[in-house]
C-alpha positions in Angstrom: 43.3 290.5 119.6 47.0 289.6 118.5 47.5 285.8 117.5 50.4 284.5 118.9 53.3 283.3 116.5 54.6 279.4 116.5 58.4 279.4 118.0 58.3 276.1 116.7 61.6 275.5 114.8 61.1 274.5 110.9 61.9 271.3 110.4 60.8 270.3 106.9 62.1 271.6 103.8 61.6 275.5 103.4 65.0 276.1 101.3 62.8 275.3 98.2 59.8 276.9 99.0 57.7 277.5 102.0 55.4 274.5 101.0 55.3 271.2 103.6 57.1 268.1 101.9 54.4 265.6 102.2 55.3 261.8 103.0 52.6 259.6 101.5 51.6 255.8 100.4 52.4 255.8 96.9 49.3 255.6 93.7 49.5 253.7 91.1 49.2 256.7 89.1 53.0 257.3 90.4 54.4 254.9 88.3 55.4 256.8 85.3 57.2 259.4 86.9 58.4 256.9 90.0 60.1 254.7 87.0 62.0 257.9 85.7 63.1 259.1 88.6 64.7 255.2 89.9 66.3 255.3 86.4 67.9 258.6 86.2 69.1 258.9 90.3 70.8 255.2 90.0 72.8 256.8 87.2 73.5 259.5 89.4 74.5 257.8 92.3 76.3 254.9 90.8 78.1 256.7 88.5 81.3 253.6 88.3 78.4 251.5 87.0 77.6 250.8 83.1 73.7 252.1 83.3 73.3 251.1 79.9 71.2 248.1 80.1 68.8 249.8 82.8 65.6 250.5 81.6 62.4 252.4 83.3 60.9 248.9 83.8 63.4 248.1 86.0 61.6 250.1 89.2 58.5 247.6 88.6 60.8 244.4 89.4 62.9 246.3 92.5 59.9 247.5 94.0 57.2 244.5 93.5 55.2 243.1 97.0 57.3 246.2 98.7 55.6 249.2 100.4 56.2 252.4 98.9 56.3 256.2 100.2 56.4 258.9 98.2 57.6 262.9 98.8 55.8 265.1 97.0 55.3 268.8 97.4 52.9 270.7 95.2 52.1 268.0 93.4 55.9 267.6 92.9 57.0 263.8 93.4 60.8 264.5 94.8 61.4 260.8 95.8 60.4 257.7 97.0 61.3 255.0 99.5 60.3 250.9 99.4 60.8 248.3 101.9 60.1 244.6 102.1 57.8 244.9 105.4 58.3 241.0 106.4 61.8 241.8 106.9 62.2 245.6 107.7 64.4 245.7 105.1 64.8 248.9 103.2 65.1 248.6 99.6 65.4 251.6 97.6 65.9 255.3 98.8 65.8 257.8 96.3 65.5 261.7 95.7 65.9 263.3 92.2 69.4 264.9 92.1 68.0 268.2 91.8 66.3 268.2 95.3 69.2 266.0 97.2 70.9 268.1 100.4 67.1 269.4 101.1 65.9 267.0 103.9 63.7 265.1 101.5 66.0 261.6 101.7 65.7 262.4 105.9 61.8 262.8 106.0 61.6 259.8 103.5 63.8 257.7 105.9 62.2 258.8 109.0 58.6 257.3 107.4 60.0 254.1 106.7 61.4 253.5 110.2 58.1 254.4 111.5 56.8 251.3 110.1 59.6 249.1 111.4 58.6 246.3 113.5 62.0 245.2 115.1 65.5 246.4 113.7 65.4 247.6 110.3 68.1 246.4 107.8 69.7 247.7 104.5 72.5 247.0 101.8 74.6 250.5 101.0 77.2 250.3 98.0 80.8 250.8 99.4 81.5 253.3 96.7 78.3 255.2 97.6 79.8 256.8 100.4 77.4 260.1 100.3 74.7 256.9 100.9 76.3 255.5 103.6 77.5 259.1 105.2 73.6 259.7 105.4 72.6 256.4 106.8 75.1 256.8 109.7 74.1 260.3 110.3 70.5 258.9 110.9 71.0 256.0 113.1 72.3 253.0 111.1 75.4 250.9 111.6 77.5 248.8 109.3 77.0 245.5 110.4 79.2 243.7 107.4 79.9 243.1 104.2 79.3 241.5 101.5 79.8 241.2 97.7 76.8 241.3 94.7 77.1 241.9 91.4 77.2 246.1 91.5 80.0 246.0 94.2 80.8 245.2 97.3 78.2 246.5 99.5 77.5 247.2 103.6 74.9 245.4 105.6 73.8 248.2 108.1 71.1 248.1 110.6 69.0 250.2 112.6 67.4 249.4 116.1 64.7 250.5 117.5 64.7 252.7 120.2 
């Protein structure tokens, strides 16, 4: 008896392998590699900052009382995403450089606003316009602006549909 085939369109990553990106709570065993990865993609990303001072610690102070997901694949951790539930405020977003442009960043994203309760809120780096380019792709809206001690940065917000 033939089995019929799925037409269903792929959606998560396949461009690395043919193995399902996996969106889950994060273990504490994480941490090491979690605290590498926060260090080494802010460098990345920010690259008009002096990341001289930042150490691996500095993932345990940005991400205490938050909520955490992590991407893995094969055992692979390609990224994480925290939030600060009280406030549906998105934290931190990020993939290691080497698997950014793969969907990773979207199916971390698209967890987190799962778990929003009413509109969801973030602060993007002006100068981090690849950031804020995938933030409006997905949904959120500049709100305002504001100034901290990286930079000037956007409030942007996403509502519930």
């Amino acid at each position: 008896m033939p089995t019929a085939k799925s037409t269903k369109p792929i959606t998560e990553i396949s461009s690395i392998t043919a193995d399902t990106v996996h969106i889950r709570p994060w273990q504490e065993s994480d941490r090491p590699f979690l605290r590498t990865l926060y260090l080494h993609a802010r460098r990345d990303a920010w690259p008009w900052l002096d990341g001289e001072e930042w150490q691996l610690e500095d993932f345990d102070a940005a991400t205490r009382d938050e909520e955490i997901w992590v991407a893995v694949q094969n055992g692979h951790r390609l990224g994480f995403a925290s939030v600060w539930t009280n406030d549906n405020f998105l934290h931190n977003l990020f993939v290691d450089p080497q698997y950014q442009r793969l969907g990773v960043g979207r199916l971390l994203l698209e967890q987190v606003q799962k778990t929003f309760t009413s509109t969801g809120s973030l602060k993007c780096l002006v100068k981090n316009r690849r950031a804020v380019e995938f933030y409006q792709r997905h949904g959120w809206h500049i709100e305002a602006t504001g100034d901290a001690p990286d930079g000037e940065y956007y409030l942007m917000h996403y509502r519930l549909r």
